[in-house]
TIKE-882519 format. One record per residue: y, z, x of N, C-alpha, C, CB in turn; residue number from 1; residue in one letter. Coordinates in nm, 3 decimals, padded with zeros to 5 digits. Glycine has a CB too. Example, Ala and Ser with C-alpha at 12.3 -4.5 7.8 and 13.67 -1.06 7.14 Angstrom:
BEGIN
@n_c2:-00.569	n_c3:00.780	n_c1:01.319	ca_c2:-00.450	ca_c3:00.780	ca_c1:01.230	c_c2:-00.330	c_c3:00.780	c_c1:01.320	cb_c2:-00.447	cb_c3:00.905	cb_c1:01.131	resi:1	resn:A
@n_c2:-00.225	n_c3:00.708	n_c1:01.285	ca_c2:-00.106	ca_c3:00.714	ca_c1:01.367	c_c2:00.003	c_c3:00.787	c_c1:01.290	cb_c2:-00.060	cb_c3:00.572	cb_c1:01.408	resi:2	resn:S
//
This chain:
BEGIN
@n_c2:-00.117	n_c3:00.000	n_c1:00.085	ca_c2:00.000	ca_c3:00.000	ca_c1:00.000	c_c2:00.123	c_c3:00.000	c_c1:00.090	cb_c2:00.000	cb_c3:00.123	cb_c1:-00.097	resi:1	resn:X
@n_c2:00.199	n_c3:-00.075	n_c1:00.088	ca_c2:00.327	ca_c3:-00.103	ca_c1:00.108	c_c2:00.440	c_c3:-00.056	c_c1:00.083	cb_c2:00.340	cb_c3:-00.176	cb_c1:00.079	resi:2	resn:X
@n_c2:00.550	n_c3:00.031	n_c1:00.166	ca_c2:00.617	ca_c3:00.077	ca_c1:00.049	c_c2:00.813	c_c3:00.064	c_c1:00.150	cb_c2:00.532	cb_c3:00.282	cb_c1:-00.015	resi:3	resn:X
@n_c2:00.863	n_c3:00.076	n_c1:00.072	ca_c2:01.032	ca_c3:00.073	ca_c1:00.092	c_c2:01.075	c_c3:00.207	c_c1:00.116	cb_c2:01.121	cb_c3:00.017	cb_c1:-00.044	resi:4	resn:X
@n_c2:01.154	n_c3:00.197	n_c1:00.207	ca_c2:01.227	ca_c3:00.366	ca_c1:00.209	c_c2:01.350	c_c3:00.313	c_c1:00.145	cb_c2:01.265	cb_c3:00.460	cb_c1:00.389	resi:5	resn:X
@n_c2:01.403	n_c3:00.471	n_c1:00.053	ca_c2:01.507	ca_c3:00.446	ca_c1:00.009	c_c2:01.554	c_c3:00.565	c_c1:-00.012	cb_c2:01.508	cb_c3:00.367	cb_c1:-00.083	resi:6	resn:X
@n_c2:01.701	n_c3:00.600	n_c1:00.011	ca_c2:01.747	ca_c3:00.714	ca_c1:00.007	c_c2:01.760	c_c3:00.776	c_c1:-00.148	cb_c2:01.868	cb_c3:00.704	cb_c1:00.080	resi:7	resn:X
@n_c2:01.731	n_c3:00.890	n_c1:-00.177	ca_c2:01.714	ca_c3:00.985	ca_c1:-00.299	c_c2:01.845	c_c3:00.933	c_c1:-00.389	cb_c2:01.720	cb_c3:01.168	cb_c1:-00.252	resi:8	resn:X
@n_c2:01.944	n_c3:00.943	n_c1:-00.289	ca_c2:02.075	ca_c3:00.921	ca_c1:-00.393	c_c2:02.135	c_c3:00.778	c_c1:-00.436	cb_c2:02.199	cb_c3:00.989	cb_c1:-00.326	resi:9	resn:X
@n_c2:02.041	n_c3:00.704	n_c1:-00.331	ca_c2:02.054	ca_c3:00.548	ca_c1:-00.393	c_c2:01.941	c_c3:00.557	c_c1:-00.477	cb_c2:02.044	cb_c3:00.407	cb_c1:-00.281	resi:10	resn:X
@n_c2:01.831	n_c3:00.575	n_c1:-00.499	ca_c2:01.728	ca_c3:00.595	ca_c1:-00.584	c_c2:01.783	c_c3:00.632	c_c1:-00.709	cb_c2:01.637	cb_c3:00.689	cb_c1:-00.536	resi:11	resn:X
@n_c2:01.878	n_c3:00.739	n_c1:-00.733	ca_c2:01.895	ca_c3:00.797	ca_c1:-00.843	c_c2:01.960	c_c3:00.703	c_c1:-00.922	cb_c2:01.957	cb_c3:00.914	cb_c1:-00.832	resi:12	resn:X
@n_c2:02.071	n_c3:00.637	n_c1:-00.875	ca_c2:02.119	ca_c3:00.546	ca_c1:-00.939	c_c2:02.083	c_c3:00.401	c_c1:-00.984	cb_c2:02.196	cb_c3:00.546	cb_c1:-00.892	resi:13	resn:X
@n_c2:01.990	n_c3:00.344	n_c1:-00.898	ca_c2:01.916	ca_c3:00.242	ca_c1:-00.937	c_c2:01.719	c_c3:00.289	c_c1:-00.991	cb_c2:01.937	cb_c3:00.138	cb_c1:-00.794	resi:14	resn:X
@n_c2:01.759	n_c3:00.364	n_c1:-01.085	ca_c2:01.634	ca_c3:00.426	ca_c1:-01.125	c_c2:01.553	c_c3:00.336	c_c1:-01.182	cb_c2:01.648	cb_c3:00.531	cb_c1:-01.213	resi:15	resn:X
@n_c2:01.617	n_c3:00.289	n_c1:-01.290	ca_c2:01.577	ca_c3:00.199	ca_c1:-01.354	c_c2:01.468	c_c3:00.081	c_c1:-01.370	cb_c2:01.649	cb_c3:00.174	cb_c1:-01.351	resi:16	resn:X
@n_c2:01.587	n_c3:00.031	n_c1:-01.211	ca_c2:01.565	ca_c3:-00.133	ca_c1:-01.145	c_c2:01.441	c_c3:-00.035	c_c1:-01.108	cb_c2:01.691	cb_c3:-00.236	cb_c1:-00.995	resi:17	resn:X
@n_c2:01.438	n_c3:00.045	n_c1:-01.000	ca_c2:01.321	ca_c3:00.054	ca_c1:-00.924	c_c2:01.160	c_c3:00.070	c_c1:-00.963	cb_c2:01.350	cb_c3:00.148	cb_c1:-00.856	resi:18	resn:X
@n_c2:01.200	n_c3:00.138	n_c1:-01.109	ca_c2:01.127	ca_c3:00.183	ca_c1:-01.193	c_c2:01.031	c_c3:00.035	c_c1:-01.241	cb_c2:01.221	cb_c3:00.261	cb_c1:-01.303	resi:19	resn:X
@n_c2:01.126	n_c3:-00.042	n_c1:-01.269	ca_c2:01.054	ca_c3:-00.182	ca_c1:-01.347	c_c2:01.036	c_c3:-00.265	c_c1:-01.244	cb_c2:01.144	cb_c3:-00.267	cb_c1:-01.467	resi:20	resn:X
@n_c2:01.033	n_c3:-00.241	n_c1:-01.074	ca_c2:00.927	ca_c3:-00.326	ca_c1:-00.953	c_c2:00.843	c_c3:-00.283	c_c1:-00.957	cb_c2:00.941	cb_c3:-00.335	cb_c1:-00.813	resi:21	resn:X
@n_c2:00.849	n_c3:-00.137	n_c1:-00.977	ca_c2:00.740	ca_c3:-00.069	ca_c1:-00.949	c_c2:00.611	c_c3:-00.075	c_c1:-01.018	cb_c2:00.774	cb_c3:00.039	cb_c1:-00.951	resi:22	resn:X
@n_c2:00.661	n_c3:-00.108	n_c1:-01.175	ca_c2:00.570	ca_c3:-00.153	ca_c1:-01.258	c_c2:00.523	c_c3:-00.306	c_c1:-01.287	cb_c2:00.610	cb_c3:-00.104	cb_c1:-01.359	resi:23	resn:X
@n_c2:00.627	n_c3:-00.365	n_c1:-01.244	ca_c2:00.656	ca_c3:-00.516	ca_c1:-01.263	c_c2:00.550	c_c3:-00.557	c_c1:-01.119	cb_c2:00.861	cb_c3:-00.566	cb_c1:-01.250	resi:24	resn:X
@n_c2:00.583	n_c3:-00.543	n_c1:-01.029	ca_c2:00.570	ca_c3:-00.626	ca_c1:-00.895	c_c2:00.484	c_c3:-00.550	c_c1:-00.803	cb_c2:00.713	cb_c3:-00.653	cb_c1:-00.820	resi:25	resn:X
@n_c2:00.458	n_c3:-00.422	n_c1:-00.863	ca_c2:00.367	ca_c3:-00.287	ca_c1:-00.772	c_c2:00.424	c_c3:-00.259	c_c1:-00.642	cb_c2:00.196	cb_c3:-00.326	cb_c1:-00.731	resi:26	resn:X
@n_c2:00.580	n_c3:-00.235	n_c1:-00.599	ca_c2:00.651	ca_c3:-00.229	ca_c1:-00.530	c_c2:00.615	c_c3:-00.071	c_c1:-00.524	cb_c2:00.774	cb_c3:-00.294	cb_c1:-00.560	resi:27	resn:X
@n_c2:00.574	n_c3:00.010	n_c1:-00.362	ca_c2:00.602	ca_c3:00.120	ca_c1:-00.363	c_c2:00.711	c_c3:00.139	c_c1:-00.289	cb_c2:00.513	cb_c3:00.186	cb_c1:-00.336	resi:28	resn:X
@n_c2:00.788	n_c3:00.293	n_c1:-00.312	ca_c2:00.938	ca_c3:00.307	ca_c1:-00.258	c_c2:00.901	c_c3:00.487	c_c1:-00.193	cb_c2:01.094	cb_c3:00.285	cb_c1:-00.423	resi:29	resn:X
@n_c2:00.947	n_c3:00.505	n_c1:-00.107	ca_c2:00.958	ca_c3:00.641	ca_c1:-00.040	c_c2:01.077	c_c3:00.671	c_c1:-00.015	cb_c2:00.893	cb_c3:00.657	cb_c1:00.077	resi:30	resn:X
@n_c2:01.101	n_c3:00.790	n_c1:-00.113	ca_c2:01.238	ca_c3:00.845	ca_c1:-00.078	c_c2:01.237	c_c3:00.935	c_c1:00.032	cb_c2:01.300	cb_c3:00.915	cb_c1:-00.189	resi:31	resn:X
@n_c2:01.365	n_c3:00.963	n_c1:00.018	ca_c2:01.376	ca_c3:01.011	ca_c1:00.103	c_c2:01.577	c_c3:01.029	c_c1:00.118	cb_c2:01.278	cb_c3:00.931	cb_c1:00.197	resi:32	resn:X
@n_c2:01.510	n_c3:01.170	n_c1:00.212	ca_c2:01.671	ca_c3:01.277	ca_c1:00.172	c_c2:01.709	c_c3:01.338	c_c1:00.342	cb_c2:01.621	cb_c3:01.473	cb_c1:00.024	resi:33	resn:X
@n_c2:01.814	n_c3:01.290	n_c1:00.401	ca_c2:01.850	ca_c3:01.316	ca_c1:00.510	c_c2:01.768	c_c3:01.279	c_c1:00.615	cb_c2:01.876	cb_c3:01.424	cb_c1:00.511	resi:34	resn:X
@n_c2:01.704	n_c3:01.122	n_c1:00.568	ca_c2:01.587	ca_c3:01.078	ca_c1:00.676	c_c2:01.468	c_c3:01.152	c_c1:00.659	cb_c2:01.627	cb_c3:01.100	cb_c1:00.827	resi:35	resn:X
@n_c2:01.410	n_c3:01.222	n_c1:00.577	ca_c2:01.304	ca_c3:01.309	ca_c1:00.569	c_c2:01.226	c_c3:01.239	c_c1:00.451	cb_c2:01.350	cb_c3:01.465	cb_c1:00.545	resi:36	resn:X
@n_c2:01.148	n_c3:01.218	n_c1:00.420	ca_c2:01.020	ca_c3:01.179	ca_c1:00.315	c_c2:01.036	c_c3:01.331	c_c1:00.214	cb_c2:00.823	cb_c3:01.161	cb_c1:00.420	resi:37	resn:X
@n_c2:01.104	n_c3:01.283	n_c1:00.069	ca_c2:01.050	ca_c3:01.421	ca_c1:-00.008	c_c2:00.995	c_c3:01.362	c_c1:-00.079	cb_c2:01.133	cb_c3:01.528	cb_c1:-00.075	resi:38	resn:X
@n_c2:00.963	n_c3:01.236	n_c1:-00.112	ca_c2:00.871	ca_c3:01.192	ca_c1:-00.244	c_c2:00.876	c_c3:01.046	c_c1:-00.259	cb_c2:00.926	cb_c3:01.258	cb_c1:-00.391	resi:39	resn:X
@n_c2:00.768	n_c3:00.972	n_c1:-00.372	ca_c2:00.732	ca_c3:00.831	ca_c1:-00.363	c_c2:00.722	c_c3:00.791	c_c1:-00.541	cb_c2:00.569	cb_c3:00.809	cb_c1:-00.262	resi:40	resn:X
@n_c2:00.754	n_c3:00.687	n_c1:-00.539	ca_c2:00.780	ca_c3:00.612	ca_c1:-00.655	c_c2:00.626	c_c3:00.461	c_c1:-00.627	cb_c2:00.992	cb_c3:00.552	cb_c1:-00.646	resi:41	resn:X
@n_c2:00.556	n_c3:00.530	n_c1:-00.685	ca_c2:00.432	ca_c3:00.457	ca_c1:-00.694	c_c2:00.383	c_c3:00.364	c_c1:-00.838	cb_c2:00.332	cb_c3:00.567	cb_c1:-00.669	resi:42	resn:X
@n_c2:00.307	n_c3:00.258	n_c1:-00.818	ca_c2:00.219	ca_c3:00.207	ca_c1:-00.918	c_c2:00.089	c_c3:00.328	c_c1:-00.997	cb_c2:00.145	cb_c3:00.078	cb_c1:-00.831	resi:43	resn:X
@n_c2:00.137	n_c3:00.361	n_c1:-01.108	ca_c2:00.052	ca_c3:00.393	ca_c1:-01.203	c_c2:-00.104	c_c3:00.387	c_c1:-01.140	cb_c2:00.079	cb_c3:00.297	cb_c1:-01.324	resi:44	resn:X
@n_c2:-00.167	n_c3:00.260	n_c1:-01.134	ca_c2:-00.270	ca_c3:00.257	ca_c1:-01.096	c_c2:-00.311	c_c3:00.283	c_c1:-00.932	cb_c2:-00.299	cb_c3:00.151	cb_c1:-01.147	resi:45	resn:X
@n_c2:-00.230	n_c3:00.317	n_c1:-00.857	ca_c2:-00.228	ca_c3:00.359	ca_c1:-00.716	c_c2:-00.239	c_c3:00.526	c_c1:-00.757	cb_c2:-00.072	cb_c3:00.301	cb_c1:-00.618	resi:46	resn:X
@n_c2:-00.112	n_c3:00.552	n_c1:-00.824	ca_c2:-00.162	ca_c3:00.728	ca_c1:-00.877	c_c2:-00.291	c_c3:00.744	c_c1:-00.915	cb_c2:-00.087	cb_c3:00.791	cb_c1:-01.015	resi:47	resn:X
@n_c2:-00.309	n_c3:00.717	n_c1:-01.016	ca_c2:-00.449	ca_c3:00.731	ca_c1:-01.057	c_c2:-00.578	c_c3:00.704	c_c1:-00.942	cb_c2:-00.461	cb_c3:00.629	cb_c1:-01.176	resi:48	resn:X
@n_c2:-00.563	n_c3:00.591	n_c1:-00.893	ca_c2:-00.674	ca_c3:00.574	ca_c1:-00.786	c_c2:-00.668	c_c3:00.713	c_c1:-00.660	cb_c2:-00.641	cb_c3:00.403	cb_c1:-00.704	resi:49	resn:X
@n_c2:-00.519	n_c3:00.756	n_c1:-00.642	ca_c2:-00.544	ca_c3:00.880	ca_c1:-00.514	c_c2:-00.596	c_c3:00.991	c_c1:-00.615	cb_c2:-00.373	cb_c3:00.944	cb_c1:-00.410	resi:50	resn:X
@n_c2:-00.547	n_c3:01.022	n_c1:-00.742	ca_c2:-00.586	ca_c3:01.152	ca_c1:-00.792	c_c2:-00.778	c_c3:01.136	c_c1:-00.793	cb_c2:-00.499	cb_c3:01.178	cb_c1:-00.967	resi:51	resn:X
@n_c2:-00.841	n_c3:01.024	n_c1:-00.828	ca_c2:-00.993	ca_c3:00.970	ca_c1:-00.862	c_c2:-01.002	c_c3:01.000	c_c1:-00.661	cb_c2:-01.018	cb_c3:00.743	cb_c1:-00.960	resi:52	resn:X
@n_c2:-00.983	n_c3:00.942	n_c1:-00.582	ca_c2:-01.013	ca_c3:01.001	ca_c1:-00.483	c_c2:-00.999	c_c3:01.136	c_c1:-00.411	cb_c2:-00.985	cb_c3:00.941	cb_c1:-00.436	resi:53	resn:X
@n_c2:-00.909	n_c3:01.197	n_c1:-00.439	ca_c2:-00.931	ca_c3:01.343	ca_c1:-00.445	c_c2:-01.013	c_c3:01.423	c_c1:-00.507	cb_c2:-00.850	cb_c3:01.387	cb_c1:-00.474	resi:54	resn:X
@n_c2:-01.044	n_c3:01.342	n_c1:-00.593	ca_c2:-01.144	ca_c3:01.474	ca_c1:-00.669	c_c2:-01.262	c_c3:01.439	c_c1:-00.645	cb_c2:-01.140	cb_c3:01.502	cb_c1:-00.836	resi:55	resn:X
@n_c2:-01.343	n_c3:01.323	n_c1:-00.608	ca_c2:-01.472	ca_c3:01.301	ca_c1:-00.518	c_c2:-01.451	c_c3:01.341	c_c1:-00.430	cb_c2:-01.525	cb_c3:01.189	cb_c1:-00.487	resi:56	resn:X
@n_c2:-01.346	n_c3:01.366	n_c1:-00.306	ca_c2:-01.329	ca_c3:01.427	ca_c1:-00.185	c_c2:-01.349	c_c3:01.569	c_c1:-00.195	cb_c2:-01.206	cb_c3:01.398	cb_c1:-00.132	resi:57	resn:X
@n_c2:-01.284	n_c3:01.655	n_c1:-00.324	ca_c2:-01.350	ca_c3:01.780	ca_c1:-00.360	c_c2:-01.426	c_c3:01.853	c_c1:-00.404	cb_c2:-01.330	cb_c3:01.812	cb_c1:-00.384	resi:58	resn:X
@n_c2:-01.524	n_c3:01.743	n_c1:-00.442	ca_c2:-01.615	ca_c3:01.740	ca_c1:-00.532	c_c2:-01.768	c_c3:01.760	c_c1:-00.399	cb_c2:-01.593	cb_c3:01.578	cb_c1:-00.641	resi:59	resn:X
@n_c2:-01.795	n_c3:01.887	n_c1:-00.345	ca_c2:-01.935	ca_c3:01.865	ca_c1:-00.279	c_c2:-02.069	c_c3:01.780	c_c1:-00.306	cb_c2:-01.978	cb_c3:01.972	cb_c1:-00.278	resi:60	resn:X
@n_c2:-02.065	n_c3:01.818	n_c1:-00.434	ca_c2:-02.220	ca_c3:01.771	ca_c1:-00.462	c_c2:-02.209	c_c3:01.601	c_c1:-00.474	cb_c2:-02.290	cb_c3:01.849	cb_c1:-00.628	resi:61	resn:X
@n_c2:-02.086	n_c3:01.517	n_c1:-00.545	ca_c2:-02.027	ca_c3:01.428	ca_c1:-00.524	c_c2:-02.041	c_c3:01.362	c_c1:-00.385	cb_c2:-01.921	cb_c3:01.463	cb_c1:-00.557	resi:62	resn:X
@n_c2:-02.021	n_c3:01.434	n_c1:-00.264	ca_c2:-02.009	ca_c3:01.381	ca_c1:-00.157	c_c2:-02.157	c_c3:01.370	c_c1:-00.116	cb_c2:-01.917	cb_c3:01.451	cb_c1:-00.072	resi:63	resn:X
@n_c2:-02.244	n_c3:01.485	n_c1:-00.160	ca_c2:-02.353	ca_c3:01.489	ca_c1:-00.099	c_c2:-02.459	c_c3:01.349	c_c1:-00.130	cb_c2:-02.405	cb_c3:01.624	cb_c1:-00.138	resi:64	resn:X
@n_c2:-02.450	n_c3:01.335	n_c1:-00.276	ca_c2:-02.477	ca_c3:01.228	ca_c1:-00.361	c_c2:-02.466	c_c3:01.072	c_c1:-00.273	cb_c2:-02.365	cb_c3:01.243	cb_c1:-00.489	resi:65	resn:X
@n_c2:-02.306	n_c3:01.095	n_c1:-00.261	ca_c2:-02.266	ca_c3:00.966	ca_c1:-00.185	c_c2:-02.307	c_c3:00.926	c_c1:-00.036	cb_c2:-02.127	cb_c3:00.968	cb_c1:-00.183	resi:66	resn:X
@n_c2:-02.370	n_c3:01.060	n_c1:00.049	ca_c2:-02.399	ca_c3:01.058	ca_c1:00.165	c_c2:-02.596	c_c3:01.041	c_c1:00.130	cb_c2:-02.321	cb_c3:01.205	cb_c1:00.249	resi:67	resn:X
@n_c2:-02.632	n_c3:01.092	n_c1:00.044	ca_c2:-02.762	ca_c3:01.046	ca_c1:00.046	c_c2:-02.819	c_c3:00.874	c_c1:00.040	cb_c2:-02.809	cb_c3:01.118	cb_c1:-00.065	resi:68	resn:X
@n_c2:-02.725	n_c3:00.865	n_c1:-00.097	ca_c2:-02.700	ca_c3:00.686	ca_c1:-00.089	c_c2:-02.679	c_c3:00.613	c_c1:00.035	cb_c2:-02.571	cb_c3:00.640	cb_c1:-00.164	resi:69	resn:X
@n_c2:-02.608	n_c3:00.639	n_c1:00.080	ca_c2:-02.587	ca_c3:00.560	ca_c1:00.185	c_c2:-02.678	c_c3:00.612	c_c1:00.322	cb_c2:-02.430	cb_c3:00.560	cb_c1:00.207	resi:70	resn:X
@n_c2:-02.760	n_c3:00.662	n_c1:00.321	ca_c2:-02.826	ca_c3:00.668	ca_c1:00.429	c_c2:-03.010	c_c3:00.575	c_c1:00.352	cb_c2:-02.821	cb_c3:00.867	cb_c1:00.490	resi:71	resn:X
@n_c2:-03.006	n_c3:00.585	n_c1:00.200	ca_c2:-03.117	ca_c3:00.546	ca_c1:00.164	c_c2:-03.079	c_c3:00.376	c_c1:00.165	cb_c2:-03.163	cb_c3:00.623	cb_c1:00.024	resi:72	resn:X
@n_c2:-02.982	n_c3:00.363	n_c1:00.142	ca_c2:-02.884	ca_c3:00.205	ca_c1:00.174	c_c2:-02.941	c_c3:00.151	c_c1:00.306	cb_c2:-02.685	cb_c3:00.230	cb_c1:00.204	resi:73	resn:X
@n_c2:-02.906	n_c3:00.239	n_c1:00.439	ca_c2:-02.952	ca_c3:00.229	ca_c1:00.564	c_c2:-03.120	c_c3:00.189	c_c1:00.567	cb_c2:-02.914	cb_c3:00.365	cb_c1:00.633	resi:74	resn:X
@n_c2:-03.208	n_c3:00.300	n_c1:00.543	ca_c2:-03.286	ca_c3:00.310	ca_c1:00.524	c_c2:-03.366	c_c3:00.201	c_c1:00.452	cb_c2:-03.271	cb_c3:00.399	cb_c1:00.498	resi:75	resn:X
@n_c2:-03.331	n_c3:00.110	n_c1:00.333	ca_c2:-03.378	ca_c3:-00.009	ca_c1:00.310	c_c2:-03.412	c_c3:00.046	c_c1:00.176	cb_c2:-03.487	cb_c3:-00.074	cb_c1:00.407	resi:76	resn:X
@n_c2:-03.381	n_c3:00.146	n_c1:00.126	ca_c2:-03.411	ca_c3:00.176	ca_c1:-00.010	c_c2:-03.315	c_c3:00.164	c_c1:-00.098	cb_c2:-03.454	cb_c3:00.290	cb_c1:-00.025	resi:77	resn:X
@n_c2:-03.379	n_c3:00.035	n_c1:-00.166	ca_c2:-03.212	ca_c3:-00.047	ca_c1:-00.243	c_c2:-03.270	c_c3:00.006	c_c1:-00.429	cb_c2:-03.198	cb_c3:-00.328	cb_c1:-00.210	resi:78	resn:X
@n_c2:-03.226	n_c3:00.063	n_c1:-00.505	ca_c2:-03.286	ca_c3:00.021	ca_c1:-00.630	c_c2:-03.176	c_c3:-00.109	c_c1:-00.691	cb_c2:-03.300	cb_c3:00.167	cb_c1:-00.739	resi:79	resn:X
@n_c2:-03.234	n_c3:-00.150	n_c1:-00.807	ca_c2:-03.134	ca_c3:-00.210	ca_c1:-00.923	c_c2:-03.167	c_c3:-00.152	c_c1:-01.105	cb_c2:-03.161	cb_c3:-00.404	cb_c1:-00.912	resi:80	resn:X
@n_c2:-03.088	n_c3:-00.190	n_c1:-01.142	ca_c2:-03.124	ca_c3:-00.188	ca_c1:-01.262	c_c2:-03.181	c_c3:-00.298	c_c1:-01.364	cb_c2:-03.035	cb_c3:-00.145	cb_c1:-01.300	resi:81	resn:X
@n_c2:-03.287	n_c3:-00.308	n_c1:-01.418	ca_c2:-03.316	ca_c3:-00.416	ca_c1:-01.476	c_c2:-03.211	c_c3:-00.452	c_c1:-01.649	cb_c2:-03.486	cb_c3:-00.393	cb_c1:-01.488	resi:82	resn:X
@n_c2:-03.158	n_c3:-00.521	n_c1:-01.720	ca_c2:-03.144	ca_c3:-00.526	ca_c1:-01.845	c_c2:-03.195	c_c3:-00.451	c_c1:-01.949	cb_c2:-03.165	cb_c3:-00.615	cb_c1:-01.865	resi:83	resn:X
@n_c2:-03.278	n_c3:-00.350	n_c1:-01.954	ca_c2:-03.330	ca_c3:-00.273	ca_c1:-02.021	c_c2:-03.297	c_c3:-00.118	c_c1:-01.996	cb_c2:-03.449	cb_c3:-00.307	cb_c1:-02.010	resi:84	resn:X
@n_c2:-03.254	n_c3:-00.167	n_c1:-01.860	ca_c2:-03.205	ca_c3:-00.028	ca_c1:-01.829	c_c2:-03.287	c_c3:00.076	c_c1:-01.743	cb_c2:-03.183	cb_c3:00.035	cb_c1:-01.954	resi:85	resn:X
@n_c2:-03.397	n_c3:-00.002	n_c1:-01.714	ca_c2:-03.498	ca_c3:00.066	ca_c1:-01.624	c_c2:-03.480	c_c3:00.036	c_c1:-01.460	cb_c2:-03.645	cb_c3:00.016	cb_c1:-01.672	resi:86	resn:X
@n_c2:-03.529	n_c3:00.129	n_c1:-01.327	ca_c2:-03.443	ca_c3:00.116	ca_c1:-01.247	c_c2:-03.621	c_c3:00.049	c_c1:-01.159	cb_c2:-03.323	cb_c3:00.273	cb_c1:-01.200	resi:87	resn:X
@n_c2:-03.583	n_c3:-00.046	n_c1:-01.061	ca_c2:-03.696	ca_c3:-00.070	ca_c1:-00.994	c_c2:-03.663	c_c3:-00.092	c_c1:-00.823	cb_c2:-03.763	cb_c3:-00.197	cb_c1:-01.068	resi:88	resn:X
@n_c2:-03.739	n_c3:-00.090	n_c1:-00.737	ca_c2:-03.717	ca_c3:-00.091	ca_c1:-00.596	c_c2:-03.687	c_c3:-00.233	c_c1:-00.535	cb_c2:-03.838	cb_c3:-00.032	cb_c1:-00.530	resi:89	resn:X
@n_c2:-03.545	n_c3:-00.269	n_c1:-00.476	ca_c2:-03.540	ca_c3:-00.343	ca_c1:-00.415	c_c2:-03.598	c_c3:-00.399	c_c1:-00.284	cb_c2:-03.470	cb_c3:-00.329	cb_c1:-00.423	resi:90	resn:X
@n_c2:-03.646	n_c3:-00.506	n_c1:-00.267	ca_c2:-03.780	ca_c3:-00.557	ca_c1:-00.203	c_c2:-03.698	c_c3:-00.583	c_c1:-00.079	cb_c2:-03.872	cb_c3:-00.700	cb_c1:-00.279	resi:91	resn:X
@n_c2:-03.701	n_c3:-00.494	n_c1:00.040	ca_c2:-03.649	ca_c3:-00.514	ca_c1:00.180	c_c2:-03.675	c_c3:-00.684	c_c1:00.195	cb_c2:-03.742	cb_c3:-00.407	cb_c1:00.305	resi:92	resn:X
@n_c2:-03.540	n_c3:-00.746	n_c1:00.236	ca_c2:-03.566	ca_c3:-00.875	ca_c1:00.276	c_c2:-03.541	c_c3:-00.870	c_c1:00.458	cb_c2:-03.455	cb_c3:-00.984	cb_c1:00.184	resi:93	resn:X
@n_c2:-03.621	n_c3:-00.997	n_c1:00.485	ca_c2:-03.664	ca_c3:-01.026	ca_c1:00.601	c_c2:-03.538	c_c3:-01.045	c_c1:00.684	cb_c2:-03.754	cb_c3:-01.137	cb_c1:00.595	resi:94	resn:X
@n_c2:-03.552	n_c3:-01.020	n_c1:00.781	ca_c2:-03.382	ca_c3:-01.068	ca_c1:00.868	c_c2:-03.436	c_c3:-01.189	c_c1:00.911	cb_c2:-03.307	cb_c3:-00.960	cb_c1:01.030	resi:95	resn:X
@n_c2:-03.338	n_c3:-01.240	n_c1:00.943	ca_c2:-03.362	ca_c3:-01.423	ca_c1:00.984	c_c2:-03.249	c_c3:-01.452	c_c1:01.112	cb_c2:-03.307	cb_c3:-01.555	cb_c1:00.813	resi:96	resn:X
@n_c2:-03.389	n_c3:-01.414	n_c1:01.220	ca_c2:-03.301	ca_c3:-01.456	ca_c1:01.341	c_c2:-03.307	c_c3:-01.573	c_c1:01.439	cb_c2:-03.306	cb_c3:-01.362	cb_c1:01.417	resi:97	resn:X
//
């Protein structure tokens, strides 16, 4: 994500405008007050995506889940799901060297 610095007190006054890039064009903006970062004017769906990653990041059993997968990933143990909804073992394919 990309974002603009812009000072708090020019911010305040072009609220608006900034408000409708932000939603319009997914423009992020970082304010900021005497050269210092106090806060960010983000896309909706960028919020939402850090709050959804924080809470798998706090989430132990979540992580543990995600670290088992991916070592059974490694490991060659792929499932899928069939259309019915039943889950079956993906058939290790051959490397081709």
């Amino acid at each position: 994500m990309r974002h603009k610095l812009i000072a708090i007190s020019k911010a305040k006054s072009k609220l608006l405008e900034l408000a409708r890039k932000v939603n319009d064009e997914g423009q992020a903006y970082l304010l900021t007050k005497d050269g210092e970062a106090v806060g960010a004017l983000i896309p909706m769906e960028d919020y939402e995506a850090l709050l959804e990653t924080s809470d798998v990041l706090s989430d132990q059993e979540t992580l543990k889940n995600l670290e088992t997968a991916l070592a059974e990933e490694k490991a060659g143990k792929l499932w899928k799901r069939d259309r019915s909804g039943k889950w079956s073992k993906i058939k290790k394919r051959k490397s081709v060297a």
